[in-house]
C-alpha positions, 0 to 999 in steps of 0.5 A: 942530663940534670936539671935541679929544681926551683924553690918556693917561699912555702905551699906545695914542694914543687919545681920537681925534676928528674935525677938522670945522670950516666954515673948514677942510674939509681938516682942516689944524689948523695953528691949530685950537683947542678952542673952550673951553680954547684948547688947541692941536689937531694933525692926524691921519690914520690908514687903519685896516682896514676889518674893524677900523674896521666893525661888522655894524651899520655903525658906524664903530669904532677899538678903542682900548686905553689904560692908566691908573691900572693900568686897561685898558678898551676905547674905540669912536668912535661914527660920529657923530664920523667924518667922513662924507666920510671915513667911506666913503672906502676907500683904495688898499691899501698898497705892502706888499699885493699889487698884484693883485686878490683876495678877500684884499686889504684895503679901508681906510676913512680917518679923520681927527682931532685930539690936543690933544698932540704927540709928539717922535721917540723918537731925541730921547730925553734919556737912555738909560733915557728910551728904554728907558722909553719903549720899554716903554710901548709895548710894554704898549700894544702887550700890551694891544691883543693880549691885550684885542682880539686886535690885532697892530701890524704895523708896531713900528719907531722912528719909530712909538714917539713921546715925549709931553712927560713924556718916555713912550712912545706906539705910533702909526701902527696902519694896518696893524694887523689882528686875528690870527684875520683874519691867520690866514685871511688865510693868506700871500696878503698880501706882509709888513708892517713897516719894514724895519730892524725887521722880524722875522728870519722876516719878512725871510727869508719873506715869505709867511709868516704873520705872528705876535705873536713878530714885532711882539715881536722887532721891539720888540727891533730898536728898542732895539738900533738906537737904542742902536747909533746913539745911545748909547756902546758898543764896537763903534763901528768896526764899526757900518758892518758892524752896520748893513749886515748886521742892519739893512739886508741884503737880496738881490733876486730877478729878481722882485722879491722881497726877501729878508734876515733872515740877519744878524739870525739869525746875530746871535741864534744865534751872537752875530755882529756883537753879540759877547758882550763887547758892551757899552754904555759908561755905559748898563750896565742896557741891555747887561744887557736885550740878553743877556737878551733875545737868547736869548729870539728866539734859542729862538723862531728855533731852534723855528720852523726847518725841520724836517731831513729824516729821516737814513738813517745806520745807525749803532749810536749815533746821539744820542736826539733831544731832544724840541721844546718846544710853542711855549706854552714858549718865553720868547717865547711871550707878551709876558711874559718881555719885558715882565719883562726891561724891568722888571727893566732899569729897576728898575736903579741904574745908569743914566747920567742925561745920555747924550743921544741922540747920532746916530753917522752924523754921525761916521761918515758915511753908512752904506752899503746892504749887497748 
């Protein structure tokens, strides 16, 4: 049996079923078709959680969150379209958990189904508010699954941004997602999650840290800076070798392995370096706009969480009144709020540039080295 999937306008992929057919026990959809409409099906795999793939009751169920007509409801996959081959099949724990055995380490159960859609890359992107929009459906995907079901991603970076035919946005590959309150007691166990361009400053730097929404958020504002950076016009193209090497991909490893980075992106929010302040994108103006809006958002966020100093011993007369800490409910990051406003705001813009195509700048300028 075969049953295809539904398609929604952006959010979440969702509407998965199973691809079950006699021919086909692989489940390779190169020329599966729905029975009655003859619309081209496409493969799927996913390894979800198996504290979000089960319910007490054992049935199988992917939280899904979708947004249409400016509804959000919650859909489950009932059991009976998992495969049960694949059903109790638990996987192997991802290269990003710990090798060792513990009472923390996360079974997954593998489950497989077919999209009657595809999705092209978001570094395909026609123009540049093309990608911003995208962006944006993505993060309200990414919104609804926190705010509706208490799910962070994990794992926000560009190739998990995908562009359906309309030229919108989707957030796929939810395999490393996980509730917040199980992240929580969880504790820092776990080795981080993510991809490492678009990891969070704190993730890089701390990997035993407990990863929270702020980071799935930050990590959002990586995507758009990369794929402007390498894609798109702007003035710091000689020294996009030194921006990439130092935000995007600086790392140190420790004699045990351990790798550690972060210290270009948090130089970059708190001082501006790498992205001066007379940064600018040539012809997409609104998106130079979304980048000075949203850099002292994180840069508040990254203020607030450093380490507290230790108490000064200096007797001095006219020592400063320290300025009380704003409470983490304050902050601009906070929420996906602020963010998901600036996006909006960037793309209520008139200004936007219609035919600034994605346009690789590696090609030009050759292979970007690894920083050390």
């Amino acid at each position: 049996m075969m049953v295809f999937a539904q398609k929604y306008p952006f959010g979440i992929s969702v509407g998965f079923r199973l691809l079950e057919t006699p021919n086909d026990p692989c489940g390779n959809s190169a020329n599966a078709r729905h029975p009655e409409s003859n619309v081209r099906l496409y493969l799927n795999d996913i390894d979800i959680l198996k504290s979000l793939a089960s319910s007490e009751s054992g049935d199988a169920e992917i939280v899904l969150i979708n947004h249409c007509e400016q509804a959000t409801r919650v859909e489950k996959i009932p059991v009976e379209s998992i495969n049960p081959e694949l059903h109790n099949a638990h996987t192997s724990p991802p290269t990003q958990m710990p090798r060792r055995e513990t009472r923390h380490t996360a079974q997954r159960v593998h489950h497989r189904f077919v999209a009657d859609f595809t999705r092209k890359p978001l570094n395909t992107f026609s123009c540049s508010k093309q990608m911003m929009q995208a962006t944006f459906d993505a993060f309200t995907g990414h919104r609804q699954a926190y705010e509706k079901c208490n799910i962070i991603h994990r794992d926000v970076s560009g190739r998990h941004i995908l562009l359906d035919e309309n030229g919108r946005g989707t957030l796929t590959d939810w395999d490393l997602a996980n509730g917040k309150e199980r992240i929580e007691w969880e504790g820092g166990e776990h080795n981080r999650t993510g991809t490492w361009e678009f990891m969070s400053t704190l993730t890089l730097g701390y990997p035993s840290r407990i990863y929270t929404i702020q980071d799935d958020i930050e990590s959002f504002v990586h995507v758009v800076l990369y794929h402007g950076l390498r894609y798109l016009k702007h003035n710091a193209t000689a020294d996009l070798s030194i921006i990439f090497n130092y935000v995007f991909q600086q790392k140190v490893v420790f004699p045990d392995g351990q790798r550690f980075g972060g210290d270009g992106k948090a130089v970059m929010f708190a001082r501006r370096k790498y992205i001066h302040v007379d940064f600018g994108f040539t012809l997409a103006t609104p998106l130079t706009a979304w980048i000075n809006n949203v850099f002292p958002m994180v840069a508040q966020y990254l203020d607030y969480m450093a380490p507290t100093p230790p108490a000064r011993t200096l007797k001095a007369r006219k020592l400063k009144t320290v300025i009380p800490t704003l409470a983490i409910d304050d902050l601009e990051l906070s929420t996906h709020e602020m963010v998901a406003f600036a996006f909006e705001e960037c793309l209520e813009d008139k200004d936007w540039p219609r035919n600034d195509k994605a346009v690789d700048a590696f090609k030009k300028i050759g292979r970007i080295s690894k920083a050390r």
